[in-house]
N, C-alpha and C positions, 0 to 999 in steps of 0.2 A: 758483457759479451767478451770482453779484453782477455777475463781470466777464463771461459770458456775456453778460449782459442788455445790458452796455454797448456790446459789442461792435456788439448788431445796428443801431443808431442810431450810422452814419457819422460819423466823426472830422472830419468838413468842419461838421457838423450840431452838434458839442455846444460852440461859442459862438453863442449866441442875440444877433441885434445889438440895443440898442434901437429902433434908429432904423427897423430893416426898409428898410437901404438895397440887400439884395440885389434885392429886387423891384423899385426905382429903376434897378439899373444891366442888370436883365432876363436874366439871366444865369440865372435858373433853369427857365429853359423852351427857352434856348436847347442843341438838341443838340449833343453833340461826336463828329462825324462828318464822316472823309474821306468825300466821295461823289462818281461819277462818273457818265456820262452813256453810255456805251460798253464794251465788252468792250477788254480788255488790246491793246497793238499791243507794248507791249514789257516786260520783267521789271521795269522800274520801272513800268510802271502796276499789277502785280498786286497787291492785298492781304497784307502780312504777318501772319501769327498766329502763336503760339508760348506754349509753357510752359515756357520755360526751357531745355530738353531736345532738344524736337521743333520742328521751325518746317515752313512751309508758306507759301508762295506762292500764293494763290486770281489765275487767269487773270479768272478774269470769263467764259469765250468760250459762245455758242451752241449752235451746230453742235456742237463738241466742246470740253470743258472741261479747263485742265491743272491740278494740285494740285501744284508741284515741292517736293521735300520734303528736309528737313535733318536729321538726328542731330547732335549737338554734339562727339560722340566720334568722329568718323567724319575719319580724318587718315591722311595718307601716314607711313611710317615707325616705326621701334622705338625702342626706349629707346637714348641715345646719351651716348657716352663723351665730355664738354662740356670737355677737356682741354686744352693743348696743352704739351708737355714742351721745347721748344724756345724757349717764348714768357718765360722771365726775362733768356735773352740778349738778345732781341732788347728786351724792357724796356730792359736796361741802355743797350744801344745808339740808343735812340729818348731813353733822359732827358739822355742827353753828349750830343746833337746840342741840345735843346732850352739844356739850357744852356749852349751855347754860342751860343746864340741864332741856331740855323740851321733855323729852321722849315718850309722846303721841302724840306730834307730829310729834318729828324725824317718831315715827314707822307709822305714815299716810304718812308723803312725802316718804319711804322709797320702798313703791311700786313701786314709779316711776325707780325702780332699777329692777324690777323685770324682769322677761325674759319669755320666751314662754314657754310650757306644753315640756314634754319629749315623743317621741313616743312610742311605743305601742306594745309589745309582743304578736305576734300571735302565730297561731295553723296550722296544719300540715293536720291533716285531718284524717278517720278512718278507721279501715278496718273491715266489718261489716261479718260474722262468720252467715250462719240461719242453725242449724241442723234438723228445721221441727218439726213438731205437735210431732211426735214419740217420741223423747227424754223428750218431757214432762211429761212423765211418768217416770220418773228418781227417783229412791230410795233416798229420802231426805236424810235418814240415811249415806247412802255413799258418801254423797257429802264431798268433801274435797277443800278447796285452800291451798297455802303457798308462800311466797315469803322466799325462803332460802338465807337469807345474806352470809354463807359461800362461795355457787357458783355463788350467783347472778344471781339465777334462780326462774323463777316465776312458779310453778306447779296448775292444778288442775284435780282433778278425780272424774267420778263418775259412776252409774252402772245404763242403761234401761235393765231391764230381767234379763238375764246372760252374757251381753256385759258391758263390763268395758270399758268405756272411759277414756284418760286422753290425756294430751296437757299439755306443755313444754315451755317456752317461755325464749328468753335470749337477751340482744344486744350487739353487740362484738365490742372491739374498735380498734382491731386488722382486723376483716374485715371488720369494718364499715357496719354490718345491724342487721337489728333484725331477729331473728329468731325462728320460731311458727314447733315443730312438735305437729302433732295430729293423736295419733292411737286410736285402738280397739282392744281387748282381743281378737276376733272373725275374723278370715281372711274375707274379702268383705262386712263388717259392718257398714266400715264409708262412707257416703256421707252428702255433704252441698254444699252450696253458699259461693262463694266468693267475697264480693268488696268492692272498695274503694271511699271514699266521703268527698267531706272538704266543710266548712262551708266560706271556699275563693271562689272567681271566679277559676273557673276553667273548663276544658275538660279532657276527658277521650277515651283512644284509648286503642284497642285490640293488641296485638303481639303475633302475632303466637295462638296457642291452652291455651297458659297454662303462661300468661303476661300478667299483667293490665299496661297502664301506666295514672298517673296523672297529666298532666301541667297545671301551676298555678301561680297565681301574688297574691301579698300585694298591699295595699294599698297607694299610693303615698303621701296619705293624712290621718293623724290621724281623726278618727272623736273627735267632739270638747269633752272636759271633761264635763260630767256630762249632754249631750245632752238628752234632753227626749225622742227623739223618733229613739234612735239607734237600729239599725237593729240587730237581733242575726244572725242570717246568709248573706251572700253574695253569696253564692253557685251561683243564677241565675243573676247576674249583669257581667257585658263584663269584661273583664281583663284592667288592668290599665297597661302602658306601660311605666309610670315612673316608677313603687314599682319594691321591689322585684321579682326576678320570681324562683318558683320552680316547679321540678317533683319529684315524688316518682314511683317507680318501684314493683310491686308485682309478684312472681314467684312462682309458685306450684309447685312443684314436687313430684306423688305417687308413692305407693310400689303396690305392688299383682295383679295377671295375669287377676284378672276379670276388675280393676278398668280403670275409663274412664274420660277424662276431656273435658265437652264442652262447648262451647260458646254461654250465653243467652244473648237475649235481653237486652241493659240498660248495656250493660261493666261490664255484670258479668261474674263467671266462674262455671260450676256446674260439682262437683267430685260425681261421682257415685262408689258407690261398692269396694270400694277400701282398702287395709288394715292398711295402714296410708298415711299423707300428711305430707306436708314441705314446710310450704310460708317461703318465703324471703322476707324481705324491704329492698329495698336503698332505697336513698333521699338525693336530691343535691340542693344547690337554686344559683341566682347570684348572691348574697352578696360578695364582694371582695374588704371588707376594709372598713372602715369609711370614707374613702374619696375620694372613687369611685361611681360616680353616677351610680344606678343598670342598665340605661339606655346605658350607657358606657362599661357598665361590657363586658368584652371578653369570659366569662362563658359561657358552655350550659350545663344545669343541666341536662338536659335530658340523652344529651350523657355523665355525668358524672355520673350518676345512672346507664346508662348500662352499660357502664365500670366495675365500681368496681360490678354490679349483674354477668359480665360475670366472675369476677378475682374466686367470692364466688363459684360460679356451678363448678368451676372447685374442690374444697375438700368437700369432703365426711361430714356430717354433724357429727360425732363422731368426725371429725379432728377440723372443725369448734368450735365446742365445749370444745373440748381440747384447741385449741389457745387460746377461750375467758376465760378458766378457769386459764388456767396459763400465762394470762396478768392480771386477776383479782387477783387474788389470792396472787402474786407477792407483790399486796399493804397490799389488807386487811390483809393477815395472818403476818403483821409484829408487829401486838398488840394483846393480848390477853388479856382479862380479866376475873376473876372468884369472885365472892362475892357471901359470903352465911351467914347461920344466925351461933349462938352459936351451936356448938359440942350439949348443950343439944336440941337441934331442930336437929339435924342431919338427926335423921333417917327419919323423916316426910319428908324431903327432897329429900332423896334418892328414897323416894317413888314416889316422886313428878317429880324427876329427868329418874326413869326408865318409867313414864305415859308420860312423854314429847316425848323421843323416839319413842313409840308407836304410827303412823301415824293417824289413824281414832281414836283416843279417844282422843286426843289432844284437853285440853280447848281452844276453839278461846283466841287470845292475846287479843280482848276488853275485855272480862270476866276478864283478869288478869289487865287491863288498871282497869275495875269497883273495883276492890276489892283489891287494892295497895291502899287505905286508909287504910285498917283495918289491912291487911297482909304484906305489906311494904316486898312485897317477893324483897333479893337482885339481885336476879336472871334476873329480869325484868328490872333491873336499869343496868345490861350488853347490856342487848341484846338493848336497848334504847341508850346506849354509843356507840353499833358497829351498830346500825341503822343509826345514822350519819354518822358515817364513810364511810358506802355504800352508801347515797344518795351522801355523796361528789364525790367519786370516781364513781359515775352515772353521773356527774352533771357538772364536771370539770373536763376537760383531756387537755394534752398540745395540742395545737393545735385550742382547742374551744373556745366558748365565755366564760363569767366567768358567772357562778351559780348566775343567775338571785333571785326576791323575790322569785320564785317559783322554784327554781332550775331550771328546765327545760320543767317541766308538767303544763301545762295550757291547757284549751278546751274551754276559753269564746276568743271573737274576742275583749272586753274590758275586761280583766284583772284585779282583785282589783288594784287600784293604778299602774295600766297601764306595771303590772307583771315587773317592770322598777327598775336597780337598784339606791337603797337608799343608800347615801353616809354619811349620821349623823348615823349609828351603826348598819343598817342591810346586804350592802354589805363585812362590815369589820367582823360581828359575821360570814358569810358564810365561814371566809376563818381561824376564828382563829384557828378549831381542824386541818386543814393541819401541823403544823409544832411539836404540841405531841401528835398530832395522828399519825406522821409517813409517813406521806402522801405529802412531801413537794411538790413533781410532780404536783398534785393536783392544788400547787397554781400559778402554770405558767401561768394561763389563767390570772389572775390580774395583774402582770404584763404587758404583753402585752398590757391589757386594760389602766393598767396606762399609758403607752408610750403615746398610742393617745392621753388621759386625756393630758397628755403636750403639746401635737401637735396643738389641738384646745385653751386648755386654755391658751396659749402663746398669744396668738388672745384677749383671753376676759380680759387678766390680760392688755395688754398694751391699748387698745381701750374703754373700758368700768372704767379701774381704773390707767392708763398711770404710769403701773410700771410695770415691768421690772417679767421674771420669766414666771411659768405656775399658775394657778388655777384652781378647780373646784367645784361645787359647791353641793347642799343635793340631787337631780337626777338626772341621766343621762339616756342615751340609748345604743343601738349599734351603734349611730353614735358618741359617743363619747361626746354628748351635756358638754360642759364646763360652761355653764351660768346658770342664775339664774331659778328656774323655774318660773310657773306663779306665779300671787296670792299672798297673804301676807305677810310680810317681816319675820311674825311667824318662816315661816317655809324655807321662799324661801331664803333668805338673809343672809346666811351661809357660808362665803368664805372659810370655812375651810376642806370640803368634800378632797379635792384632796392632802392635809396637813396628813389628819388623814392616806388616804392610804400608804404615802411614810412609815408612820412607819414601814410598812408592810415589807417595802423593807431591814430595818436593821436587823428585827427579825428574816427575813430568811436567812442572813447572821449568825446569832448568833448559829441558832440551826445545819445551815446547815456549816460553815465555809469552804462558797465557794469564795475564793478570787476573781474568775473568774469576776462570779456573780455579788458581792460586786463593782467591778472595771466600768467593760461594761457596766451592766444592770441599777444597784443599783444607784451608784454615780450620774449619770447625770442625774438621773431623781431628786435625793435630792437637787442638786445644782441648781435645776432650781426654785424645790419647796422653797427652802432658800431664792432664788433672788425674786421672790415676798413678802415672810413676810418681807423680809428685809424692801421692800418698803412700804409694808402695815401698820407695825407698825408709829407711829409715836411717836412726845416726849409729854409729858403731861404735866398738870401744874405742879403737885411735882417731877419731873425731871425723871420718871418711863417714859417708854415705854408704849404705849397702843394700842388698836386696837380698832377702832373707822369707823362707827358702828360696833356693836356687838351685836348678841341674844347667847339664851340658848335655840341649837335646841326645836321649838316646842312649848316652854315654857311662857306663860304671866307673866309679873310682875303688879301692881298697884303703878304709879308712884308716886314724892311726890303730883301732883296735884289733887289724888284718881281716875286719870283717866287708864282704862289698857293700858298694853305697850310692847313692844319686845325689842324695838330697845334703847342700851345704849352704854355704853364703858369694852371693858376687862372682857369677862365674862372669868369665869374659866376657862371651856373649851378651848375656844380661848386660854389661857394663858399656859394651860396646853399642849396643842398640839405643839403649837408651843415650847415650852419646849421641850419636846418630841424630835421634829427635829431637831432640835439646835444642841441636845447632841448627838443625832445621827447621823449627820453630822461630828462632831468633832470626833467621835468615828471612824466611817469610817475613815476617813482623819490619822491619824494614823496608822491603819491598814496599809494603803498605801502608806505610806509617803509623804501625801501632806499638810500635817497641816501648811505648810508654806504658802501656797496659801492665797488669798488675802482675798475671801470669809468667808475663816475658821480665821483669823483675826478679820474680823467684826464681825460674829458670838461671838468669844468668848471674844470680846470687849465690847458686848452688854449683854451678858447672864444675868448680874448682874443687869440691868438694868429693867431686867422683873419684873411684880410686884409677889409679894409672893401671896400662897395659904393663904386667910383667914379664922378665924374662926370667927361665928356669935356670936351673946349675947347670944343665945339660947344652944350654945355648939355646933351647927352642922358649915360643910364646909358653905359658902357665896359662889351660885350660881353664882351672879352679882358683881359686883364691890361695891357693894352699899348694904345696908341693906331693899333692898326695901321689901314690905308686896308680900308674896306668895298668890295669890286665890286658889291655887293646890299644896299643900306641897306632894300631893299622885300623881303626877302628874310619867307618864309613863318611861318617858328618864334622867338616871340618870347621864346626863351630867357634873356635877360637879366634879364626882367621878372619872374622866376619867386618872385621876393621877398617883391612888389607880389599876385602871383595864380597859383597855389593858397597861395604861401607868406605869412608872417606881418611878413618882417626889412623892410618898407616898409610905412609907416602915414601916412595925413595928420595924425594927431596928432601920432605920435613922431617921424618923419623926414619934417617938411616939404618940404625941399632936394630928398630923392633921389623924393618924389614928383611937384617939378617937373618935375626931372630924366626920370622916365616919363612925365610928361604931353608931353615935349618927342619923347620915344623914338616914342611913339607914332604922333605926328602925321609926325615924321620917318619912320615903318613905311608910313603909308598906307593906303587899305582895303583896296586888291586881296589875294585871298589863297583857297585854298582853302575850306571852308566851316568845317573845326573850327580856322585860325587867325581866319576874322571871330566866332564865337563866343568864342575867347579874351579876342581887341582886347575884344567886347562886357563879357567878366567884368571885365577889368581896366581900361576906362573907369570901371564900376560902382563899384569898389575905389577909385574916384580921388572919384566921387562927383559924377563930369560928366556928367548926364543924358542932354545933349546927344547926347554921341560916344556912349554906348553904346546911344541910341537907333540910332543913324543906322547901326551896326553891325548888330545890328537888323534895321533895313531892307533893310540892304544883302544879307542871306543871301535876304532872301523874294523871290526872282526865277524862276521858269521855266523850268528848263533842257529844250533838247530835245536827247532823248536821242540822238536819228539824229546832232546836229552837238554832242554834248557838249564838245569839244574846245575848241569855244568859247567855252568859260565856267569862270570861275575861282569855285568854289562856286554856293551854288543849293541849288534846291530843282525834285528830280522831282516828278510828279501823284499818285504816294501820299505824298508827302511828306518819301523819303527824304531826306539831305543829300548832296551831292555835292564830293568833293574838285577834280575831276572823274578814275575813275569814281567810281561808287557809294564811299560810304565812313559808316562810323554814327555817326563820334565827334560829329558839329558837331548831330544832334540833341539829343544827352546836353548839347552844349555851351551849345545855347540854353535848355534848360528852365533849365541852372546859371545863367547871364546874367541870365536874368528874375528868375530865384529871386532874385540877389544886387541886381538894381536895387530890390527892394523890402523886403529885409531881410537887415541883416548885423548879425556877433555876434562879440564874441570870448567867453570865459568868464565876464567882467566887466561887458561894457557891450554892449547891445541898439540896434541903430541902426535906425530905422522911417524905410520910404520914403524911402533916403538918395541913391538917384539916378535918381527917377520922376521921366519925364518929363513934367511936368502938363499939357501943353498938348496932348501927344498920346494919353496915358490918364490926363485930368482926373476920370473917375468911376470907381471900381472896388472888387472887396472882394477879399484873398485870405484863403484860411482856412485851417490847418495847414500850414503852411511851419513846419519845427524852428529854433530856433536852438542854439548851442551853450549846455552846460550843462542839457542837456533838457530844455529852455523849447520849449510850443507857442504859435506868436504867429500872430493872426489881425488883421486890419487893414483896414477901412474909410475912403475918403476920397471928398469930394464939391467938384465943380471946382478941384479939385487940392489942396484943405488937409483935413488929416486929420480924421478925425469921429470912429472909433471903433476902441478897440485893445481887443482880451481875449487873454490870459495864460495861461499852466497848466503847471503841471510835474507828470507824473502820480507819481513813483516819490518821490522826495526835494525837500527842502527848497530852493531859492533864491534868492539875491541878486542882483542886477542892477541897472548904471544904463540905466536907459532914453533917450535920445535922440530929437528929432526936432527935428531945424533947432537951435534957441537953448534948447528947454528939456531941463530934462536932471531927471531924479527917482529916487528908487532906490524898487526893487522890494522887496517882499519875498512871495515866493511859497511858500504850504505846499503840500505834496503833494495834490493831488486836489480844488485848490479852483480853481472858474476865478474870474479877475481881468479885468473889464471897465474900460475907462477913457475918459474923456473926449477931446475935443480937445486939453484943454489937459494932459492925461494924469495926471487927478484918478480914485482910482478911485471909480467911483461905483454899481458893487453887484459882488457876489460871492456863488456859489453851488456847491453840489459836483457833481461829477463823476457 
C-alpha cells in the first residue's frame, strides 16, 4: 500500500526546494501545449497521439475531420532467410584488396556482400469524420486545436452560430484504443458521418447499428525500392494471403434522447441530433513474432479487436480516461522542467506566462517555432524537451515494437527510407532520453528487439562471415532482418549496427541498477555480441587488431589512387564501439562474478591490442585508419566522435588531447545538417562542457520548416513540432530532449556533474527535477541568474556513493536508499527527509 501512496504524488513533486524558486522561475502554471490557430493544411500540422501500439494523426478539419491511423505491427513481408552463402568468398576477396591497399576497389567488390532491401512500414487506415456544408460557416476566430503533453490529450474547438463544438481525442495503453468524444454546447446539435478506409486491400462489414468493422492484409511483397510507378493506394487490389492481416473495430456510442444512429450505404454510420458521441478504435493484426509466417499465425485480429472493444464498453469514458491519465502520467510527470530568462525580463514573462493560460488567445506554437531566432524564449526549449518525452512514451510501451524512423505515424504505403529502423545512430537517438528522461520502461521494446537481432543474426554472422556470435547490420525491420541491406557498401556494409545496440544494454544497467536485468536480459545478449567481434577482429601487420573491411557509416573517402572509396580497415567508429563493448562486458562480468569466465579472459587479453583514437595533422580525430583526403569534411554523421557521445573512451578529464581534438572535429563538421545530426553536435558539445556550441545547436534545430518547399531546409522543426531530416524523420526529437538532458547533468558511476554545460546567460533561471543519473541517482537542480542554488538527491532502491561536481567544488555523496538529500550552493547538505 506504502508504495501505492507514493506513487500518486508525482516524482517531479517529491523534492521540496527551500527556496520555492519554482514559483520564481513561473514554470508551474505555465502550460505544455502545442497549440494551433487552424485546422491541418498538411500531415505535419496534424496532432500525434499514440500508446505505443496504436498512433493516430488528429487533422484538426471542420467540415470533415481525418483520424489517420497506425498499428505498429503492420509491415510489408514474411519472415526472411538473412543469409548469404556466397558472401565468405567474396569477404576473402574484399580483405586482399584492402590490404593491399586498394580501396576503390575493395569498395566495388564489396557489393557483392551486400543483402536485400528491408521491408516496409505500413499504415492502418482512417477514420473519416463529414460534419456537412453547415459547419462551414464556423467562426474562424474560435477555432482552436492543442495537443496537451501533460495528459496526452489532443483537443479541438470551435463555434457554428451559438453551438460550440469541441472533440477530445486520447489513446490509452491500459485499454488499448483510441478514443474520440465529440460534443455540442447545444443538446441535439451534433450530427455527421462516420467511416473507416485504408489505403491496404481491405473489406469492410456493418455490426449491429452502431460498429464498423475493417479486415485487411499487407503486402507479402515489398514493392521494389525506388520503383516508378508505385501505387499510392491498394484499397481496390484482393488481399494477399501471405502478408499480414489486420482489423480495426470502430464503436459509436451517443448521449441525448432525440439522437439516432443509422446505417448508410458504403459501411458508414450517420448520428443524427444527438448531444455528443464516442468512437472507440481497436486494432489487432496477426503479427506474432519475427519468426512466425503471418500465414501460420494462430491470431484472429478480428476477434481480438472485439475482444478488448467488448473489455472498453464495459467503463464509462471519465473512467477510461482516468486509467489513461494515470498510466500516462505515472511516466511523464517524473521530470519537470522550467527555464526562464533574467529576473530583469521577468515580468514580460509573467505576462507571457498568464496569455499562455488563457485558451483562445494562445499564440500558435509555429509563431513561437518563427520567432525563437530573435526571442530565444526558454520556455519553448521545455515544452520541446517534454515533446520528446511524450512522443517516446506514445511510441514505445513494453509490449510493442520499438519506435520506428517515424515513431509510429506514417500515412504513405512507401515510407521515407521505408519508415525502417536505422541502426548507424537513428534507432539508438530514439531510445537515448529513455534512461534521463526517466522513462526506462520506455526502452523494453529494444530490448526485445535485440533478442531477435541475436536470433537471426547468429545465422548471418556464422554463414555469410563463419564466426561465431550474433550481428546486425545499418537496417532492419520487424522481422528482425540481420543482413546487409542492398546497394552500396557506403552505407550497407556496416557490421556494427547490432554492436552499437548492445551498449544500450549496460547503460540501462547503470542508470537503472537492475541486477535482474544485467544477468537474464543484458549478459547473453553482450556475450553473444562479444563472440562475433572476437572473431571479426583480426591481427594486423603492426601486431594491432583490426577490423577489416571497414566504412565510416555513410561516408566517402578519396583514396591514395584519387579514386573515391568506403571501404578500408579500423575506422574509428568500428574501434570505438567495439571499445565500448569490451569494457562493458567486463563491467558486467564483475557485477556478477563471472570475470573468471573464459570470454572475459579474451576480452581483457585483447583490450590492449585495439588500436588508439588518432589525431590528424590538421588537429581533428582521424575518421579512417589512414589520413585519407575527405570530399565532405561537412559531411552529416559524426561517426568518429562516437567515443566522446553516446560512448565513454573520450573524457575531459582522462583524455584531454583527443577531446581537443573533437572540439577541433566539430567545428571543422559545421552546423548544417539534418536535424538528428544538429542534435548529436548538441550532445556532444554538452560532453565537451562548451555551453556555447551546444546552445547554438540548440538553436539552430528551432527553425520553421515549410512543408510545401521542405527541400529547403536542412533539419527544423514542422508546426506540431516534429523534427525534420528533411522529410519527416523522429530521431532528432529523442535527440534534443537527450542534448538538454546532458547540458545539465551528466554522470558516470562514480562522479555526478551538475549544470556542466548551461548556458547561463541564456537559461540564467531554472529548476529541473527528476532527470536520473547513472547509478540510480535521482538529481533534481535549481539555479538563480546562472549559479546554482539548490541540488536534492535520492536513490530509491540501494545504497550510493558519488563525487559530486559543479564548476571547482567537488564532495562526495553518500546516499541511503529512500532518503532525499537536499544541498546547498555550495553543495553542503542541509536537510534530509524520506521518501
Amino acid at each position: 500500500m506504502e508504495e501505492n501512496a507514493v506513487r500518486r504524488a508525482p516524482q517531479k513533486d517529491w523534492w521540496r526546494t527551500i527556496s520555492g524558486m519554482e514559483e520564481d522561475v513561473g514554470g508551474r502554471n505555465r502550460p505544455l501545449k502545442v497549440t494551433f490557430s487552424e485546422a491541418s493544411i498538411n500531415w505535419t500540422d496534424a496532432i500525434p497521439i499514440g500508446n505505443g501500439r496504436l498512433g493516430a494523426m488528429i487533422w484538426g478539419g471542420v467540415s470533415s475531420e481525418l483520424l489517420q491511423l497506425n498499428e505498429d505491427t503492420l509491415w510489408t513481408g514474411v519472415p526472411g532467410d538473412y543469409t548469404n552463402s556466397s558472401a565468405p568468398a567474396a569477404l576473402a576477396t574484399v580483405r586482399k584488396l584492402v590490404d593491399n591497399r586498394n580501396y576503390s576497389q575493395a569498395t566495388e567488390e564489396a557489393v557483392n556482400l551486400s543483402g536485400e532491401p528491408s521491408d516496409v512500414y505500413q499504415l492502418l487506415g482512417d477514420i473519416k469524420l463529414e460534419f456537412g456544408d453547415s459547419h462551414a460557416a464556423y467562426s474562424k476566430e474560435s477555432y482552436y486545436r492543442e495537443l496537451d503533453l501533460d495528459t496526452a490529450t489532443a483537443k479541438v474547438k470551435y463555434s457554428v452560430g451559438d453551438v460550440e463544438f469541441s472533440r477530445e481525442h486520447f489513446a490509452s495503453y491500459p485499454d488499448q484504443v483510441i478514443v474520440s468524444r465529440i460534443s455540442a454546447s447545444k443538446p441535439a446539435s451534433l450530427s455527421f458521418t462516420v467511416s473507416l478506409d485504408s489505403k491496404l486491400p481491405h473489406k469492410l462489414l456493418v455490426s449491429g447499428q452502431n460498429q464498423l468493422i475493417m479486415e485487411g492484409s499487407c503486402p507479402s511483397n515489398r514493392i521494389p525500392p525506388n520503383a516508378k510507378s508505385a501505387p499510392i493506394s491498394m484499397a481496390n487490389s484482393s488481399m494477399d494471403p501471405k502478408g499480414i492481416k489486420f482489423s480495426a473495430v470502430l464503436n459509436v456510442q451517443i448521449t441525448g434522447e432525440k439522437g439516432v444512429v443509422q446505417v448508410l450505404e458504403g459501411s458508414k454510420l450517420r448520428i443524427e441530433g444527438s448531444d455528443s458521441a464516442i468512437l472507440y478504435l481497436t486494432a489487432a493484426s496477426s503479427f506474432d513474432g519475427p519468426f512466425t509466417k503471418p500465414e501460420n499465425s494462430k491470431k484472429n485480429p478480428t476477434s481480438d479487436s472485439l475482444n478488448t472493444m467488448n473489455s472498453v464498453k464495459k467503463l464509462s469514458y471519465d473512467n477510461l480516461y482516468a486509467r489513461h491519465l494515470d498510466d500516462y502520467q505515472n511516466l511523464f510527470h517524473r521530470v519537470s522542467l522550467q527555464l526562464s530568462k533574467s529576473s530583469k525580463t521577468a515580468v514580460k514573462n509573467r505576462k507571457l506566462t498568464s496569455s499562455q493560460t488563457d485558451i483562445p488567445q494562445t499564440v500558435p506554437t509555429s509563431a513561437r517555432v518563427s520567432s525563437f531566432q530573435t526571442d530565444e524564449d526558454p520556455s519553448f526549449v521545455e515544452l520541446l524537451f517534454q515533446y520528446g518525452r511524450y512522443i517516446l512514451i506514445s511510441s514505445s510501451r513494453p509490449g510493442t515494437q520499438v519506435s520506428n524512423l517515424q515513431g509510429i505515424w506514417n500515412k504513405n504505403l512507401e515510407p521515407a527510407w521505408d519508415g525502417a529502423p536505422h541502426l548507424n545512430i537513428n534507432l539508438q537517438m530514439n531510445y537515448w532520453p529513455t534512461l534521463a528522461g526517466n522513462l526506462h520502461e520506455c526502452q523494453e521494446p529494444l530490448f526485445d528487439y535485440i533478442s531477435s537481432l541475436s536470433v537471426t543474426g547468429s545465422k548471418t554472422a556464422k554463414v555469410n562471415y563463419e564466426a561465431n556470435g550474433w550481428v546486425a547490420h545499418q537496417v532492419s525491420d520487424i522481422w528482425a532482418k540481420s543482413s546487409p541491406d542492398r546497394g552500396l557498401a557506403v552505407w550497407a556494409l556496416w557490421p556494427m549496427g547490432g554492436a552499437w545496440l548492445c551498449t544500450h544494454l549496460w547503460e540501462h544497467y547503470t542508470y537503472t541498477m537492475d541486477k535482474d536485468f544485467l544477468k537474464n536480459k543484458a549478459y547473453p545478449l553482450l556475450e553473444g555480441c562479444t563472440l562475433f567481434l572476437l572473431d571479426w577482429l583480426i591481427e594486423g601487420p603492426n601486431g594491432l587488431l583490426e577490423t577489416n573491411p571497414s566504412t565510416s557509416p555513410e561516408h566517402m573517402f578519396i583514396a591514395p589512387d584519387q579514386k573515391p572509396a568506403s571501404v578500408s580497415y579500423s575506422t574509428t567508429m568500428d574501434i570505438s564501439i567495439i571499445k565500448e563493448v569490451f569494457s562493458s562486458i567486463v563491467s558486467a562480468a564483475e557485477v556478477l562474478g563471472t570475470s573468471n569466465d573464459a570470454i572475459i579472459k579474451r576480452v581483457t587479453e585483447i583490450q590492449s591490442k585495439l588500436p588508439p583514437t588518432k589525431i590528424a595533422s590538421d588537429g581533428a580525430i582521424m575518421e579512417w585508419a589512414e589520413e585519407f583526403q575527405d570530399p565532405e569534411i561537412q559531411h552529416r554523421h559524426v561517426s568518429h566522435l562516437f567515443g566522446l557521445f553516446p560512448g565513454h573512451t573520450i573524457t575531459p578529464d582522462k583524455t584531454p588531447d583527443l577531446c581537443k581534438a573533437a572540439n577541433y572535429s566539430l567545428i571543422k563538421r559545421g552546423e548544417e545538417g539534418p536535424g538528428w545530426s544538429t542534435t548529436w553536435k548538441a550532445a556532444l558539445w554538452a560532453r565537451l562542457k562548451n555551453s556555447e556550441h551546444a546552445y547554438r545547436m540548440i538553436k539552430h534545430l528551432i527553425v520553421l520548416v515549410d512543408p510545401f518547399h521542405e527541400s529547403n531546409y536542412e533539419g527544423g522543426l514542422y508546426s506540431n513540432l516534429f523534427t525534420t531530416h528533411p522529410p519527416f524523420q523522429i530521431d532528432a526529437n529523442f535527440g534534443f530532449s537527450t542534448a538538454v538532458a546532458e547540458m545539465l547533468v551528466q554522470s558516470t558511476m562514480k562522479d555526478l556533474y551538475l549544470l556542466p554545460a548551461l548556458p547561463r546567460d541564456k537559461w540564467p533561471n531554472g529548476c529541473v527535477k527528476g532527470l536520473k543519473a547513472r547509478g540510480g541517482i535521482t538529481v533534481n537542480i535549481c539555479w538563480k541568474e546562472g549559479e546554482l542554488l539548490e541540488v536534492g538527491l535520492w536513490s530509491e532502491n540501494q545504497k550510493a556513493q558519488v563525487r559530486v561536481h559543479h564548476r571547482e567544488t567537488v564532495v562526495l555523496a553518500e546516499l541511503s536508499p529512500g532518503i532525499v538529500y537536499s544541498y546547498n550552493n555550495q553543495l553542503k547538505c542541509v536537510k534530509t527527509y524520506s521518501l
